[in-house]
C-alpha positions as CSV (number, residue, x, y, z in Angstrom):
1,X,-67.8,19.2,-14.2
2,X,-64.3,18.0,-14.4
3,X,-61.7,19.6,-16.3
4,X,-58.4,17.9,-17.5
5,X,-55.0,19.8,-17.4
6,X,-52.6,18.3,-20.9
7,X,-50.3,20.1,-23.2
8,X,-47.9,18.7,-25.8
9,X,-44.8,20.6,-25.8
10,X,-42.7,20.6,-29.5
11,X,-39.4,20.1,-30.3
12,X,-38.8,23.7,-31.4
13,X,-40.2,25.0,-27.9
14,X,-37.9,26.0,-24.4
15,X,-39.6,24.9,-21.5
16,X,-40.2,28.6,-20.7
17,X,-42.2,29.3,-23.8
18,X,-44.6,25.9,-22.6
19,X,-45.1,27.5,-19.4
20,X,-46.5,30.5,-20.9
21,X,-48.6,29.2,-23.6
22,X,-50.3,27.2,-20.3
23,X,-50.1,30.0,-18.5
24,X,-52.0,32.0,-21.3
25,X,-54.5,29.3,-21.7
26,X,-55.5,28.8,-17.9
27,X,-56.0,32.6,-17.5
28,X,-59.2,32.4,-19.5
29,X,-60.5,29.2,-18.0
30,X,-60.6,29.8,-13.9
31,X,-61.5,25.8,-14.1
32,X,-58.4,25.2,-15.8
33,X,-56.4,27.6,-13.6
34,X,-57.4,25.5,-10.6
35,X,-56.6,22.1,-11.4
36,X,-53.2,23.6,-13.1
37,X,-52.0,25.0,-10.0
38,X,-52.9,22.0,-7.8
39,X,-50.6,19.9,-9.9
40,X,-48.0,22.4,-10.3
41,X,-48.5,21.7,-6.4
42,X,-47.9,18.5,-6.1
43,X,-45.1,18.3,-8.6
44,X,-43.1,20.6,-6.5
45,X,-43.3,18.8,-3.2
46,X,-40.1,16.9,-2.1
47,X,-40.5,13.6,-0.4
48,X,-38.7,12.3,2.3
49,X,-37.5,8.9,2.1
50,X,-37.9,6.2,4.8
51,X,-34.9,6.2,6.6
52,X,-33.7,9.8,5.5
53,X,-34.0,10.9,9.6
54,X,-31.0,8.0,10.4
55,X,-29.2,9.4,7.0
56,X,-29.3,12.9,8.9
57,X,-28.0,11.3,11.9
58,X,-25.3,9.8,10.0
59,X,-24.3,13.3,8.6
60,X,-24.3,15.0,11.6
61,X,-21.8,12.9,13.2
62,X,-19.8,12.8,10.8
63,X,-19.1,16.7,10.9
64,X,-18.2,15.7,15.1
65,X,-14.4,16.2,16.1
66,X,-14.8,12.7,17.6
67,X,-15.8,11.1,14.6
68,X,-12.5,12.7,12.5
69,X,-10.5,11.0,14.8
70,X,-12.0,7.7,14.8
71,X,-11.7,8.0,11.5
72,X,-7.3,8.1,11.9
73,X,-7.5,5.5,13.8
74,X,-9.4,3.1,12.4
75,X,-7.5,3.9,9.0
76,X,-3.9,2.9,11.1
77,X,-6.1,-0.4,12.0
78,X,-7.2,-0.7,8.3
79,X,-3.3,0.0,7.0
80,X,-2.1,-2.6,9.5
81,X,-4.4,-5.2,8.7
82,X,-3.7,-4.7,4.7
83,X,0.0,-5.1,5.4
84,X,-1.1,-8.2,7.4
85,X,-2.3,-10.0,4.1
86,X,-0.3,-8.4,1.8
87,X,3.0,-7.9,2.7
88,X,3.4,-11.0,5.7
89,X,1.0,-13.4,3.3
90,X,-1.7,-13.8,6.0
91,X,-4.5,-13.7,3.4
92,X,-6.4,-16.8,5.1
93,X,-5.7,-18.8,8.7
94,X,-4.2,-22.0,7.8
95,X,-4.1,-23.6,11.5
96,X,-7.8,-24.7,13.1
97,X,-9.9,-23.7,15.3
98,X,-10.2,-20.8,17.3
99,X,-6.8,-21.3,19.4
100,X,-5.0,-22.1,15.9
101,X,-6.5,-18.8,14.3
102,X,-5.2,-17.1,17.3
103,X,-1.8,-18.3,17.7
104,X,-1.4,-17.7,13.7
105,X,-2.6,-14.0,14.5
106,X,-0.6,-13.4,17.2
107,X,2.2,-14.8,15.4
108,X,2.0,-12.4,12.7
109,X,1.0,-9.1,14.5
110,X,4.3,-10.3,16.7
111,X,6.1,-10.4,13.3
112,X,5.0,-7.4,11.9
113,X,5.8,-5.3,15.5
114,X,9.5,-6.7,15.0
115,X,9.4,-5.1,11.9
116,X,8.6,-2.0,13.0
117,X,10.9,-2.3,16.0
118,X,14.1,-3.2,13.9
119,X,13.0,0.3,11.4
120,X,13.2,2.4,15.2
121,X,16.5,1.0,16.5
122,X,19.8,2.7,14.5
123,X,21.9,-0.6,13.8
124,X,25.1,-0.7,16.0
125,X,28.2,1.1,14.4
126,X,30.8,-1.1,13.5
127,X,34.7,-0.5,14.3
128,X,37.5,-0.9,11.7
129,X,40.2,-1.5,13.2
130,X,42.5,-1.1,9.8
């Protein structure tokens, strides 16, 4: 014999006052009881997905005193490279090849350091001789 487990729940009715009209209705039918609790069962079972064991991973180094400072230092990288193509232009590499790509890099990370350096020194103090 093989019993099936459906309800129609109105409009007009909270999802607490579904449960126990089911809840009412399985008491007098053990049958019924059964197969209501063995899907009740499976609906509240959580499933893991695939590569949830590498998302734990991820979150577990990411609370790691290393991985907070990786974090500032790649972000200095990240800050220099924007001001690489936004402020000094070097959106794309305009010489060829690898040694062209590198000479324009090093050109502009040597630009970008003079920058820098020219912020650090105080400019000489001119005399007046009046």
């Amino acid at each position: 014999m093989e019993a099936r487990l459906s309800m129609t729940v109105f409009k007009d009715q909270t999802l607490e006052e579904a449960i126990e009209i089911m809840e009412t209705a399985t008491k007098s039918n053990p049958s019924l009881r059964e197969l209501h609790d063995r899907h009740l069962g499976d609906a509240r079972k959580i499933t893991r997905e695939e590569y949830e064991d590498a998302r734990q991973v991820a979150r577990d180094i990411a609370k790691t005193e290393q991985y907070l400072i990786s974090m500032k230092l790649r972000k200095k990288v990240e800050m220099l490279f924007a001001h690489l193509k936004r402020i000094l232009g070097v959106n794309r590499l305009r010489l060829r090849g690898p040694r062209g790509a590198n000479d324009e890099f090093l050109l502009a990370a040597t630009a970008q350091n003079l920058r820098k350096l020219a912020k650090v020194i105080p400019e000489p103090q001119q005399s007046r001789n009046v």
